[in-house]
C-alpha positions as CSV (number, residue, x, y, z in Angstrom):
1,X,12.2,-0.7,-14.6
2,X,11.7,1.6,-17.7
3,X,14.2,1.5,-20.7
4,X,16.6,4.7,-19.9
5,X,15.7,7.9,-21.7
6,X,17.7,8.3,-25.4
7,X,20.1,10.6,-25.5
8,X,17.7,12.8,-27.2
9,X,15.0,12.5,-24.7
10,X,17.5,13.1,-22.0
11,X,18.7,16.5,-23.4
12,X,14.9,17.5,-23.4
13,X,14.8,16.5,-19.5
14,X,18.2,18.7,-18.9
15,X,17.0,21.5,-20.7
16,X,13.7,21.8,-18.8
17,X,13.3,24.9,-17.2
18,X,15.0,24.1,-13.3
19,X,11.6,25.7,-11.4
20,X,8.5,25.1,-13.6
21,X,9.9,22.0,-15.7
22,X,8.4,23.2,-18.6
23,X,10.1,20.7,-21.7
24,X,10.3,21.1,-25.0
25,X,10.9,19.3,-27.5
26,X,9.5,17.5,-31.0
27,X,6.2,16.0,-30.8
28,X,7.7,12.4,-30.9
29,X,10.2,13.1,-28.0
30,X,7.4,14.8,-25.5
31,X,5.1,12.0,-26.6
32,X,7.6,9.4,-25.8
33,X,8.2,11.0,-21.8
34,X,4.8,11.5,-21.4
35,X,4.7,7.9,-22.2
36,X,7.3,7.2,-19.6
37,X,5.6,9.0,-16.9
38,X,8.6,11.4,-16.9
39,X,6.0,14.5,-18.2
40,X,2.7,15.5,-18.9
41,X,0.7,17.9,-21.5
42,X,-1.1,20.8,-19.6
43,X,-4.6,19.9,-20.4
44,X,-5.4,24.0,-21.4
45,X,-4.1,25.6,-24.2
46,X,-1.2,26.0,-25.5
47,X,-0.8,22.6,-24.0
48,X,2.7,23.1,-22.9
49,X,4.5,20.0,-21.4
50,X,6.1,20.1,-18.1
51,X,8.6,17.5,-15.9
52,X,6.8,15.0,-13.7
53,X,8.3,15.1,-10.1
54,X,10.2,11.4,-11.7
55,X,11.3,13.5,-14.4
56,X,12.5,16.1,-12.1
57,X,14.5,13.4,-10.0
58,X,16.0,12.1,-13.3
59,X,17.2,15.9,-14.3
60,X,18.7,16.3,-11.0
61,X,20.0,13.2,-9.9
62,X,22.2,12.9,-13.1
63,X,22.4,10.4,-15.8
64,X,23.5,7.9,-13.2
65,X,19.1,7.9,-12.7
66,X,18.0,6.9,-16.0
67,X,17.0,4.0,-15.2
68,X,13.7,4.7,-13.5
69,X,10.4,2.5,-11.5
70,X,7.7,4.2,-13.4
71,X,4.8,3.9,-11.0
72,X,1.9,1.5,-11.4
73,X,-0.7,3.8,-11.0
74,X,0.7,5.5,-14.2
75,X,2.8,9.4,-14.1
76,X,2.8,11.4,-11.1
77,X,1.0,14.5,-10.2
78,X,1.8,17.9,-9.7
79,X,1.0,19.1,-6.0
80,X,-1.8,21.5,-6.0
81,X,-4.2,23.5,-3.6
82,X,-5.7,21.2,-1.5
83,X,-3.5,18.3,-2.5
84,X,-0.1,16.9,-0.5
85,X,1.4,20.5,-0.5
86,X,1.5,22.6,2.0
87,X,2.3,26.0,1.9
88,X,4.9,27.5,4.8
89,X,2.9,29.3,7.7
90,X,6.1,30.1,9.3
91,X,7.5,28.7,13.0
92,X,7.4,24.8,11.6
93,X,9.9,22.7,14.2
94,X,10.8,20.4,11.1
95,X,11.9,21.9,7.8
96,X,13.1,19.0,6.1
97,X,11.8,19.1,2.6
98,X,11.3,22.3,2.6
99,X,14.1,24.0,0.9
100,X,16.2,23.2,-2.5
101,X,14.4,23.2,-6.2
102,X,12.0,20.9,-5.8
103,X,10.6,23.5,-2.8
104,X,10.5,26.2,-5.5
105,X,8.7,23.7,-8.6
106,X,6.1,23.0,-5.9
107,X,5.6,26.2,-4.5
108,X,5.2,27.4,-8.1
109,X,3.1,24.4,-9.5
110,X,0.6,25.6,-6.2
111,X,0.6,28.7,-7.0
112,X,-0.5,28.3,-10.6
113,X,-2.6,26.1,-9.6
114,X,-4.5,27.9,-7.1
115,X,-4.8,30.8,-9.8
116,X,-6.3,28.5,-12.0
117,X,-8.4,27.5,-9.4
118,X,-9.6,31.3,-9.3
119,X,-10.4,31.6,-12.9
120,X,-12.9,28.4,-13.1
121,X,-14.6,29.0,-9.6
122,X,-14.9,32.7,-9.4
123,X,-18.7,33.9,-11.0
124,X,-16.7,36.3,-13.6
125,X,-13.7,34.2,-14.3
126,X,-11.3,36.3,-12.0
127,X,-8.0,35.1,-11.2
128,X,-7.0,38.3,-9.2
129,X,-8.6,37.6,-5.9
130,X,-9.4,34.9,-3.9
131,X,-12.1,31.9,-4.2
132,X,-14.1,30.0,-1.9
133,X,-11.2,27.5,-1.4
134,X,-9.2,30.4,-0.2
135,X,-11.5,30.8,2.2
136,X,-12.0,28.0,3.6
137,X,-8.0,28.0,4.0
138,X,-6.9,31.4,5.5
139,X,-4.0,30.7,7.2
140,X,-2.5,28.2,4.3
141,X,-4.1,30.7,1.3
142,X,-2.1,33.5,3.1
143,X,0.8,31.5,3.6
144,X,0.9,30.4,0.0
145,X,1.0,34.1,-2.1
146,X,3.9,35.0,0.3
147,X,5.9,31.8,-0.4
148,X,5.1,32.0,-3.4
149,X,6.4,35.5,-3.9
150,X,9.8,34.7,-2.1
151,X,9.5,35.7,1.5
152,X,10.8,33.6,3.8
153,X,8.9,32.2,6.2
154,X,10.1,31.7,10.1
155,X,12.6,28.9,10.9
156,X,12.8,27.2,14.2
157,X,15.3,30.1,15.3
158,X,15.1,32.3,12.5
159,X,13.3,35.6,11.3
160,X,10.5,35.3,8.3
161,X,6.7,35.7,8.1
162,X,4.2,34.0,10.5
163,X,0.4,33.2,9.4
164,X,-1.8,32.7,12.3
165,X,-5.3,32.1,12.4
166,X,-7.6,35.0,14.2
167,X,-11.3,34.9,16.1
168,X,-12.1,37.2,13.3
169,X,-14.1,36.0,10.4
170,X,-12.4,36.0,7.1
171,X,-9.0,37.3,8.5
172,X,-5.6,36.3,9.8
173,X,-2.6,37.9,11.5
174,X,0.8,37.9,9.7
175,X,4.2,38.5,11.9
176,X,7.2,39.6,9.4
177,X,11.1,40.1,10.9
178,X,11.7,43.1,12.7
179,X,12.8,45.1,9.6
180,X,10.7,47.9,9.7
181,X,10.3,47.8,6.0
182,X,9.4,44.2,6.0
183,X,5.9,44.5,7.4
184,X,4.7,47.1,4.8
185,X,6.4,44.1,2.2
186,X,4.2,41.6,2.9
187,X,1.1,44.1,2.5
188,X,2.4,44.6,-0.5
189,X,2.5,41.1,-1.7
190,X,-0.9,40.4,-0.3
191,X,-2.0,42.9,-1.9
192,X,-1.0,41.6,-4.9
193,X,-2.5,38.2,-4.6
194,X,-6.1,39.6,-3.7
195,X,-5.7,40.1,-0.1
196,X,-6.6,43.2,2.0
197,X,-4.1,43.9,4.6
198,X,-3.8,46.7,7.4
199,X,-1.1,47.0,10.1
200,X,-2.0,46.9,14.0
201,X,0.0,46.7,17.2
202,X,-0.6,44.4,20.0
203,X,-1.7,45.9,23.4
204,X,-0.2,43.9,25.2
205,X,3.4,43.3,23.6
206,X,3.5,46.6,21.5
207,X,4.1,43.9,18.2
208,X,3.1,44.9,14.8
209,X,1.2,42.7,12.6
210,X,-0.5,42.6,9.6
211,X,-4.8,42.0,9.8
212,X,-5.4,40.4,5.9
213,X,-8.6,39.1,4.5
214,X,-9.7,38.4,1.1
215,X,-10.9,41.1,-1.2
216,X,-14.2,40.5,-2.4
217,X,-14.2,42.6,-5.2
C-alpha cells in the first residue's frame, strides 16, 4: 500500500478536470503523483499531466481511498484505439460499465487518441480524416466519433445509433432513433470526424440508414 496523498496532493487530484483528468499543480506535487502512479506527463508538448484511471478512483471514491495498491507493473494506462476500449456500436445486451464519468474520461482519452493516431500515420500529418487503423475498424471507427460526440447509442430496449458492418468495401450502415432529424445528426457528426455519409432506405422494410465510409481526401 502507498502512503496517502498530502493534503496538497489531494487538492490537485479533486481539482482535476472530472472528464479528461487533466491536473495541475507545482512541479513537485505532479512529480510526486506521477511518482505514485496516480498521473502521468503527456509525452507531446506542452506536456500537460492527466489522472491515471487509480487517480481517477481516488478523486471519486473520496478521501475514504487514499490509501491506494499502486500496481506492480508501475501506473496505469489510458485506454486507446486498439487497446481494452471499445467504442459503443449500439444494441449491446450488457451495458454494465458503460455509463457514469469514467465512460466519458474513456471515451474522450480514445478519441484523442485516435486523433493523434491520425496525425503520426496519415502521409501529410492530417488529423481530419481517417487512417489506416480506421479502416481496418469500420464499425468500431464509426462507432467511436459518434460516442464521442454525445449520441447515444442503442440500449437493449432503447432508441440510439446502430453501426453495422456492410458487404461493401470501406463502408458501414448506421441506424439512428426514429427522430426524423436524428439521421441527418449523425451525418453531420461523421462528417465532422472524416467520414462520408449518404442516407438510403431499405427495400425491403422502408428503414432509413446512413451508408458512411472514410474520406480519403
Amino acid at each position: 500500500m502507498t502512503r496517502p496523498p498530502t493534503a496538497a496532493q489531494r487538492r490537485v487530484i479533486d481539482a482535476a478536470d472530472p472528464v479528461t483528468g487533466r491536473v495541475r499543480g507545482t512541479q513537485a506535487q505532479l512529480a510526486a503523483l506521477v511518482e505514485r502512479g496516480l498521473a502521468f506527463r503527456h509525452p507531446r508538448p506542452p506536456h500537460d499531466h492527466f489522472l491515471t484511471p487509480a487517480g481517477h478512483r481516488i478523486r471519486e471514491a473520496g478521501p475514504e481511498a487514499d490509501a491506494v495498491a499502486r500496481p506492480a507493473s508501475g501506473p496505469e494506462r489510458v485506454p486507446s484505439p486498439g487497446g481494452v476500449f471499445a467504442a459503443r456500436v449500439g444494441g449491446e445486451e450488457d451495458t454494465a460499465g458503460y455509463e457514469g464519468p469514467s465512460r466519458l474520461r474513456e471515451v474522450y482519452s480514445a478519441w484523442q487518441g485516435l486523433l493523434e493516431l491520425r496525425r503520426m500515420t496519415n502521409p501529410d500529418g492530417a488529423a481530419d480524416r481517417p487512417c489506416g487503423w480506421e479502416r481496418a475498424h469500420l464499425v468500431r471507427s464509426a462507432a467511436l466519433a459518434l460516442e464521442a460526440a454525445g449520441h447515444p447509442p442503442a440500449g437493449p430496449g432503447g432508441d440510439g445509433y446502430r453501426v453495422r458492418a456492410t458487404p461493401q468495401p470501406e463502408a458501414v450502415a448506421v441506424y439512428g432513433p426514429p427522430d426524423p432529424g436524428a439521421l441527418r445528426d449523425l451525418a453531420a457528426t461523421l462528417e465532422r470526424a472524416g467520414w462520408q455519409a449518404g442516407e438510403y432506405t431499405e427495400p425491403r422494410t422502408r428503414t432509413r440508414y446512413l451508408l458512411a465510409s472514410p474520406r480519403r481526401v
